[in-house]
N, C-alpha and C positions, 0 to 999 in steps of 0.2 A: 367317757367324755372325750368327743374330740378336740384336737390340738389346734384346730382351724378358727378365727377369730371369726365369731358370730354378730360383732356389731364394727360399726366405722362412727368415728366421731367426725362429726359435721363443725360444730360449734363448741367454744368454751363460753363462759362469760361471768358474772359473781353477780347476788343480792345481797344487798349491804343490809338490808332490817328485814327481818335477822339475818346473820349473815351466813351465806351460803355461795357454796360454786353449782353454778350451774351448766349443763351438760346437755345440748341438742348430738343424738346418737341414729342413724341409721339400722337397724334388724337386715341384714344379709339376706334372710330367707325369706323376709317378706318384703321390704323393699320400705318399709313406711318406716318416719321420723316420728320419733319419742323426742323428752325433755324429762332430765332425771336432774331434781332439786338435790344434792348432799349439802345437807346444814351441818355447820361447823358451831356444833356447841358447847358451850362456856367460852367462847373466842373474846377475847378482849383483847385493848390497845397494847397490853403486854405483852399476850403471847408470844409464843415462838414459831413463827412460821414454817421453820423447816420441820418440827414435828406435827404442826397440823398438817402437811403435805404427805411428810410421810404415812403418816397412821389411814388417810384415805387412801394414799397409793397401795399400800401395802395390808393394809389388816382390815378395813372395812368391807362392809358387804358390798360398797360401791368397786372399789378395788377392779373384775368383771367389766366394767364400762371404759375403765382409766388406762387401759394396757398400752393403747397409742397415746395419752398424753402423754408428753416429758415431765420428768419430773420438775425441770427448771420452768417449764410455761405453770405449771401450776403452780407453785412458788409465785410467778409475779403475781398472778390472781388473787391470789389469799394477802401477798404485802399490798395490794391494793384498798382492800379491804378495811385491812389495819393500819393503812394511811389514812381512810376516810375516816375511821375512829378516832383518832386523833386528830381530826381535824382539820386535813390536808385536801384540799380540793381535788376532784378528777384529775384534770390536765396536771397540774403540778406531780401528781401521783405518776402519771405514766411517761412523763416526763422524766422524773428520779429514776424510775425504772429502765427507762432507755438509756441512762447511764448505768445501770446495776447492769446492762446487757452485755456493755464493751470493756474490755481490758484496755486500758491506755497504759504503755511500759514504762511510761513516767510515774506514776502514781503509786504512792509508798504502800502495801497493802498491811503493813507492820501496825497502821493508825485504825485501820477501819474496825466497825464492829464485827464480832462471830457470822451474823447470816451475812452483811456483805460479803464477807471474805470465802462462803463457803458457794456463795452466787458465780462468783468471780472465779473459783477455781472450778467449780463445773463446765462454766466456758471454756477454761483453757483445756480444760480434758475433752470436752466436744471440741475444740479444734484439732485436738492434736492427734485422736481419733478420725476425724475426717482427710485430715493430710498426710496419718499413716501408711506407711511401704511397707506390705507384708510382700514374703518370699513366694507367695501366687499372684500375686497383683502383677497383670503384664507390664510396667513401667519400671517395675522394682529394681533397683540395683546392690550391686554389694559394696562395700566401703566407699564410699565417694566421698571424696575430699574435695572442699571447697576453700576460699580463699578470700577471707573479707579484708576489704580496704579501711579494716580499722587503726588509727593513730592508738601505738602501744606506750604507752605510762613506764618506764623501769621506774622501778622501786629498788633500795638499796637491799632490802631480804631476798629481792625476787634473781639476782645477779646470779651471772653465768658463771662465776666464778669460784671454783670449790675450793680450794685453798683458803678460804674464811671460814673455811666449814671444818673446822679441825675439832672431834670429837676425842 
C-alpha cells in the first residue's frame, strides 16, 4: 500500500437525525467528488464527544477519509450535534464553539468541564506547535533572553535575603 494520500477533503458538515458527520472528499486519481455519511451510533445528549471523535478518527473504517481532518474541527462537528440534542439552536451552537476555539488568559480553566478543558488545551498545543523554533528553522535562535515590563509583586517568602533562611 502506498504512503501517498489517495483522497482530499473538500467539505465537513454533520446530520443531526440521525446523527452523523458528514464528508465531501475528492479521489486523487480520478478527480470526482464523493460524500461519505459516518453515522454516529448510540450518540445521545450525554455522550462524550472526544471519544466519538476519537473512535472515528482512529479505529473506524472511516478512519482512511479522516487523515486531513483535525482532530479538534471534528470535535466541533460532533459538539454541534449534541448541542442540537439538547436543544441548543444552530447559531447559538456555533457561537459557544467559537468561544471553545479561543484561549482567553483570563479565564480560570480550573472551573470548566473535561471536553472544554481538553478543547482549550489542544489549541494551546496548536499554537505552540506553530510558533515553535526548532534548531533547522532559519530564524531559530539559541537562548534569547527577553525582558518584560512586567510590575513585580515581593512577597515576604520570595525575599532576597538568605539570612531568614537559616536551616
Amino acid at each position: 500500500m502506498s504512503t501517498t494520500k489517495q483522497y482530499v477533503v473538500k467539505k465537513c458538515g454533520v446530520r443531526f437525525d440521525p446523527p452523523a458527520v458528514v464528508l465531501i472528499y475528492q479521489v486523487k486519481s480520478t478527480g470526482k467528488l464523493h460524500r461519505r455519511t459516518m453515522p454516529l451510533r448510540c450518540f445521545s445528549k450525554r455522550s462524550v464527544v472526544s471519544r466519538f471523535a476519537e473512535e472515528l478518527k482512529t479505529e473506524s473504517r472511516h478512519k482512511k477519509y479522516l487523515d486531513d481532518v483535525p482532530m479538534q474541527q471534528l470535535e466541533k462537528l460532533i459538539t454541534i450535534i449534541k448541542d442540537k440534542l439538547n436543544g441548543i439552536d444552530l447559531e447559538t451552537s456555533l457561537e459557544k464553539n467559537k468561544g471553545l476555539d479561543t484561549v482567553d488568559p483570563n479565564e480560570d480553566l480550573n472551573v470548566v468541564d473535561e471536553e472544554t478543558l481538553k478543547r482549550k488545551k489542544a489549541i494551546m498545543d496548536q499554537t505552540f506547535e506553530k510558533n515553535r523554533k526548532l534548531p533547522g528553522d532559519p530564524d531559530f535562535q539559541y537562548d534569547v533572553e527577553k525582558d518584560f515590563d512586567v510590575a513585580i509583586e515581593s512577597c515576604e517568602w520570595d525575599s532576597d535575603n538568605d539570612s531568614d533562611n537559616e536551616f
